[in-house]
C-alpha positions as CSV (number, residue, x, y, z in Angstrom):
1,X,87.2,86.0,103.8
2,X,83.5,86.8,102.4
3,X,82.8,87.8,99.6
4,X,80.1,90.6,100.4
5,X,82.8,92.1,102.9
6,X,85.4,92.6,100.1
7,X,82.8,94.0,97.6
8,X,81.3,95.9,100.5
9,X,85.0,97.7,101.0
10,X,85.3,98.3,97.2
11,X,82.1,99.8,96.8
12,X,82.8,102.3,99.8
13,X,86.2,102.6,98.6
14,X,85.1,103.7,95.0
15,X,82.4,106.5,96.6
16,X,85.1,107.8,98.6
17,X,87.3,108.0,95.4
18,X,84.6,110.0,93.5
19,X,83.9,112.3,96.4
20,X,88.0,112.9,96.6
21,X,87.2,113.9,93.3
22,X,84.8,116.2,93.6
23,X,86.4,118.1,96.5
24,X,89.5,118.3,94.7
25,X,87.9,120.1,92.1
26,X,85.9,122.7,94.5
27,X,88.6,123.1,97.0
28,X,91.1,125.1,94.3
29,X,88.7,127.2,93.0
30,X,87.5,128.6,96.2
31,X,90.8,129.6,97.9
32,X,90.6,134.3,97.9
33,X,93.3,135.2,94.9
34,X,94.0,135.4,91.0
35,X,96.4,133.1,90.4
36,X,96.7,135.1,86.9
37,X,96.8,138.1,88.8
38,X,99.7,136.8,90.8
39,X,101.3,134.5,88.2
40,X,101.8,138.0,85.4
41,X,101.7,140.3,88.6
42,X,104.4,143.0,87.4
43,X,104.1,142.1,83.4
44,X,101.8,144.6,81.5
45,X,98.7,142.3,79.9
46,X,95.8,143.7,77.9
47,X,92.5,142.3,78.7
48,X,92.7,140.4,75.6
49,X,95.3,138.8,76.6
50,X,94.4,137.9,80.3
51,X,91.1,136.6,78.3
52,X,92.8,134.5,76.1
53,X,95.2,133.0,79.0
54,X,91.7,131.9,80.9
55,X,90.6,130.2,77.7
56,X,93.5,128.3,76.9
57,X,93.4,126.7,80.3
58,X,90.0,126.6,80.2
59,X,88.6,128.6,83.2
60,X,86.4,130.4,80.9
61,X,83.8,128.4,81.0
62,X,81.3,127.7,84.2
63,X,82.5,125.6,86.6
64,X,80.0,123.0,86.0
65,X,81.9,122.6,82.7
66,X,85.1,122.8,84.3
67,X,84.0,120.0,86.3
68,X,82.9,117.7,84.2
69,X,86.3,117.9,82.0
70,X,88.2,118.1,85.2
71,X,86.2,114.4,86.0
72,X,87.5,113.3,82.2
73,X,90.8,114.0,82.4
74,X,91.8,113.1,85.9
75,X,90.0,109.4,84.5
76,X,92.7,109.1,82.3
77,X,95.6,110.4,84.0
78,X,95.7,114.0,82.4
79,X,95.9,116.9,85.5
80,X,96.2,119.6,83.2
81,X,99.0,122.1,82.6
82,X,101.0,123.9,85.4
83,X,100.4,128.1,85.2
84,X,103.8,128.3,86.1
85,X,106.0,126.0,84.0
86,X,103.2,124.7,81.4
87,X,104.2,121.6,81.7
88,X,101.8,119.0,82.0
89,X,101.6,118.6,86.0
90,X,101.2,114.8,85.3
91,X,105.4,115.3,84.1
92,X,105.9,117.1,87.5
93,X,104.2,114.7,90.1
94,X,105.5,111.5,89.3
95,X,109.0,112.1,89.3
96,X,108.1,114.1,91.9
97,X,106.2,110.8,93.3
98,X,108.9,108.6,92.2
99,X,111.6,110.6,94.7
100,X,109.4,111.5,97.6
101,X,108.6,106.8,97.6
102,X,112.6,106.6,98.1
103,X,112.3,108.4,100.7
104,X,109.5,108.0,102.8
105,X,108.6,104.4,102.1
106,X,112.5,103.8,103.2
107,X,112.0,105.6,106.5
108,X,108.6,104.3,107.3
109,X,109.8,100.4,106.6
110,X,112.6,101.4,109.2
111,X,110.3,103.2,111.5
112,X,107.7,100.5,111.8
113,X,110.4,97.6,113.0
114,X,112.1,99.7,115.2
115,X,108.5,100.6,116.3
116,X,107.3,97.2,116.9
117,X,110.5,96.1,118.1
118,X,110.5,98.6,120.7
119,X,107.0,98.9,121.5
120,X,107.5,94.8,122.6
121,X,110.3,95.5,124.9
122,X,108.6,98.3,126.6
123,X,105.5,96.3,127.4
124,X,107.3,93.2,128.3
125,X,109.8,95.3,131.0
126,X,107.0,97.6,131.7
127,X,107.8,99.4,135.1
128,X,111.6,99.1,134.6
129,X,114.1,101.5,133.7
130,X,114.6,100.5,130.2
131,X,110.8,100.8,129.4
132,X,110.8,104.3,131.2
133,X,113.8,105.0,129.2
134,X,112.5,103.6,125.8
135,X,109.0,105.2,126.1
136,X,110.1,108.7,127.1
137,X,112.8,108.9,124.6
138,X,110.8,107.8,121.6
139,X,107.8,110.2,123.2
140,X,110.1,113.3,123.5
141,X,111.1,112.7,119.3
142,X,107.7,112.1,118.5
143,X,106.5,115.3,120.2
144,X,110.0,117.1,118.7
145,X,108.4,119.5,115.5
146,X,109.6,118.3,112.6
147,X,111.3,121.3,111.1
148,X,113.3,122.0,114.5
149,X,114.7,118.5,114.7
150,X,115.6,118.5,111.0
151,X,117.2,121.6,111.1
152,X,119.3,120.0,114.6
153,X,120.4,117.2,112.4
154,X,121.4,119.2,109.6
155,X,124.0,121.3,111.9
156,X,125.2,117.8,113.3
157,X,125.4,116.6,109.8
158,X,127.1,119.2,108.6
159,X,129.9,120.4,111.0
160,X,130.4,116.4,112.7
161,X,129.6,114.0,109.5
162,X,129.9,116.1,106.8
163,X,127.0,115.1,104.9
164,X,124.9,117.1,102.1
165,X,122.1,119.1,103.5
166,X,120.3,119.6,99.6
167,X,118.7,117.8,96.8
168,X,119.2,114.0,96.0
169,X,122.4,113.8,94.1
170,X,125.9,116.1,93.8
171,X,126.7,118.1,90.9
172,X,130.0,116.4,90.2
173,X,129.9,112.1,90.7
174,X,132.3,109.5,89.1
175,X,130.1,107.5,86.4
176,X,128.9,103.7,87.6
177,X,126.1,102.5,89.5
178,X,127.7,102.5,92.7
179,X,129.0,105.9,92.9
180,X,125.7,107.1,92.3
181,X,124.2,104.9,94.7
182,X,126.6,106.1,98.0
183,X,125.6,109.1,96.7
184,X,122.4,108.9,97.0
185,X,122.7,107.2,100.4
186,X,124.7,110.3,101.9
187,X,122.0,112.6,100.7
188,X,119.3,110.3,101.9
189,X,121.2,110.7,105.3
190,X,119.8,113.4,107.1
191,X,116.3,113.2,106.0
192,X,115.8,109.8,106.4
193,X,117.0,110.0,110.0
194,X,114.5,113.4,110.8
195,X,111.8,111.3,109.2
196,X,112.4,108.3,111.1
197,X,113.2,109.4,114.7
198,X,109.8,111.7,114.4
199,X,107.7,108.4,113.1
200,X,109.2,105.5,115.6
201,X,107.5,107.0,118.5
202,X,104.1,106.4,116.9
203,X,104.2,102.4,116.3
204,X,106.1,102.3,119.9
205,X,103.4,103.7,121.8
206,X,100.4,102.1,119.9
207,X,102.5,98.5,120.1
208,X,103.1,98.8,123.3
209,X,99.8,99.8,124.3
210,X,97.9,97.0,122.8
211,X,100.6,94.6,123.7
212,X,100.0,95.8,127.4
213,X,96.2,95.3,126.9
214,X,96.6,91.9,125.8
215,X,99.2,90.7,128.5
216,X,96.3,91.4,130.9
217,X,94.1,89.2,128.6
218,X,93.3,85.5,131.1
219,X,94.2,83.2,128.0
220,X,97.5,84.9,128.4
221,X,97.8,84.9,132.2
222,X,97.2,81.0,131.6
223,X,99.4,80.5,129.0
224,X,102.2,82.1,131.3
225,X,101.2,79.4,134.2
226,X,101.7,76.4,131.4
227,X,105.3,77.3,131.8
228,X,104.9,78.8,127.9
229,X,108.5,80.2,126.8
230,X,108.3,84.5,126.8
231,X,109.8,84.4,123.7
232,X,106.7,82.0,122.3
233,X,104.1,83.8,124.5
234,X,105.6,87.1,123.1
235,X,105.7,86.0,119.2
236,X,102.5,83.2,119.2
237,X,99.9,84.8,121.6
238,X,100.7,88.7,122.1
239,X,102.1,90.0,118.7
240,X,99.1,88.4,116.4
241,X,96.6,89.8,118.9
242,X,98.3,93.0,119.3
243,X,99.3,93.7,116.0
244,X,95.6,95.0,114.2
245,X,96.0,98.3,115.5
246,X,99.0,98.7,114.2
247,X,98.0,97.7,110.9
248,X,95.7,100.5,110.6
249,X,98.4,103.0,111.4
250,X,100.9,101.3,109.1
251,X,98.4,101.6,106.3
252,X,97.1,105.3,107.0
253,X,101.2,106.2,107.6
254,X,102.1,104.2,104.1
255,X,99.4,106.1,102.3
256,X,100.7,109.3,103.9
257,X,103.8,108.7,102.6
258,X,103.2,109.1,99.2
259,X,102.2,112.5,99.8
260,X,105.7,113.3,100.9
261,X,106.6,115.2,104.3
262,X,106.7,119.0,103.3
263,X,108.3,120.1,106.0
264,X,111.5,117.7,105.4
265,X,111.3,118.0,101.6
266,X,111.4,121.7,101.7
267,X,114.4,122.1,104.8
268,X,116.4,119.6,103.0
269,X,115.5,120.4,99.5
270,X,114.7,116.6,98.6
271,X,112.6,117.1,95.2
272,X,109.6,114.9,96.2
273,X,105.8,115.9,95.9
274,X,106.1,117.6,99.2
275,X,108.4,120.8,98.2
276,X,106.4,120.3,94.5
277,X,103.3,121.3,96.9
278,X,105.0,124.0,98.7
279,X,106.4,125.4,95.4
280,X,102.9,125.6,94.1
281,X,101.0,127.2,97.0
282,X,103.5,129.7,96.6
283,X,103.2,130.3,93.0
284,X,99.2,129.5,93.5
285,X,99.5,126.5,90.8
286,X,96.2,125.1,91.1
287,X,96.3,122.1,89.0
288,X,100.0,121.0,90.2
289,X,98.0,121.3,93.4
290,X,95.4,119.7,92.2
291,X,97.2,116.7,90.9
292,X,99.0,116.2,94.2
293,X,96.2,115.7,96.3
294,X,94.5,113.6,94.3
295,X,97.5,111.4,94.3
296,X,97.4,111.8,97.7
297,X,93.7,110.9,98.5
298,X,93.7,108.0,96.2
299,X,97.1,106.7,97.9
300,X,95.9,106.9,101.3
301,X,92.3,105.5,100.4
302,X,94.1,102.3,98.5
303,X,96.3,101.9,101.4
304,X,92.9,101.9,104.2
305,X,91.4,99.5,101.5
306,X,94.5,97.3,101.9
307,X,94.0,97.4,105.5
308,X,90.5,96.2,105.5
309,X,91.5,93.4,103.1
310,X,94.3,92.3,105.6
311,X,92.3,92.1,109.2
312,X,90.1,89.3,108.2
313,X,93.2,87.3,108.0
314,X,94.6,89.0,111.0
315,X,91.5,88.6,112.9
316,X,88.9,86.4,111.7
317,X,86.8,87.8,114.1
318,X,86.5,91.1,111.8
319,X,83.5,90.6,109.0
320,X,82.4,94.1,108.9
């Protein structure tokens, strides 16, 4: 691998980091709405008061200034205080981060094997019946909205399996590691299944359509007339030379998942940095906001500069 590619990716990595930055900060303050207004709406405030409120959190000075402490403490890991709680929002997000990783990491690990797996069959029996069946199946999920096919699986879960619909542990659990592990597992159920029948379809139909473009390919054509095993012309020629656009999507959906899914999170009440972000666009919490995007952004930007690390060795052909 070069060198100048690697600091090439870096350096473009780092200005996109700063720029994240910078429209973090802009984006909050230019949404219509008080948030004081609407946090004390109803409580009977002198102007002193409201005055003193905008000083301790700082939005009484320009935003220039605001920016340039905004820059300083999101440096060193300090978001500010939530409005609504006033807790430091660094206390809220990563527990919050810490939940919403169990989760989605889990279902996107499960959705990107099935995916491949899947996507391989598909293109090898294309024109059958089980590739019409696997590709319009995994189609109809993928195009299923999210909150309709979670809320199916919570009535199946409920009335058939009997399964918890809310939060990530019961009230009432026997003491061990164990316990609380099944536990967790039954109230992992029902989201992880919504998240991973709406993500397989994805990695199917991007696997098997650049496993379909590089059947056609004449190196593999003339592998097939050596007499080369499917399973080796699958595994040793297709899957190397299909796989690099599937690394970009694993990479952009493994970023993603850091920033939760806030659709599931808030249906099943899972307490991950999705219904954190839906809690605070309700209560307009602008640095809870804030901090979650920028976790976000940087997760997702790390995980493209992973990618671009990985397809030199993928592809030697990529240098650029």
């Amino acid at each position: 691998m070069q060198v100048g590619y690697i600091i090439k990716r870096i350096g473009s990595t780092l200005v996109t980091i700063f720029l994240v930055f910078s429209f973090d900060f802009y984006l909050f303050r230019i949404l219509p709405g008080d948030p004081f207004a609407l946090l004390f709406r109803g409580v009977n405030l002198t102007a002193e008061q409201m005055e003193n409120l905008r000083a301790q959190f700082g939005l009484d000075q320009s935003l220039w200034v605001q920016y340039l402490v905004y820059l300083k403490n999101s440096a060193s890991g300090n978001f500010g205080i939530s409005y609504q709680t006033r807790v430091p929002v660094a206390e809220l997000v990563f527990p919050a981060l810490m939940n919403t990783v169990i989760l989605l990491l889990t279902a996107t690990v499960i959705a990107i094997c099935a995916g491949i797996m899947i996507g391989m069959i598909a293109a090898w029996r294309r024109g059958t019946k089980v590739e019409v069946a696997m590709s319009g199946t995994t189609l109809l999920l993928y195009c299923m909205p999210t909150f309709w096919l979670g809320l199916m699986l919570m009535i199946i879960g409920v009335i058939y399996l009997g399964l918890p619909v809310s939060s990530m542990s019961s009230v009432m659990i026997q003491a061990g590691v164990l316990p609380h592990f099944v536990d967790l597992l039954r109230h992992m159920a029902l989201p992880l299944a919504t998240l991973v029948l709406g993500l397989t379809g994805q990695y199917v139909l991007v696997m098997k359509g650049a496993l379909l473009n590089v059947l056609t390919e004449d190196y593999m054509v003339t592998a097939r007339a050596k007499g080369i095993s499917k399973s080796k012309l699958m595994w040793d020629h297709g899957f190397r030379n299909a796989i690099l656009p599937m690394v970009t999507l694993m990479a952009l959906n493994i970023g993603l998942s850091f920033g939760g899914a806030i659709q599931t999170e808030t249906i099943f009440s899972w307490p991950g940095i999705g219904l954190l972000i839906y809690n605070a666009i309700l209560a307009r919490d602008y640095p809870i906001l804030q901090g979650c995007f920028l976790v976000i952004a940087v997760a997702v930007i790390f995980a493209n500069l992973i990618a671009d690390l990985i397809y030199p060795l993928v592809d030697p052909r990529v240098t650029s």
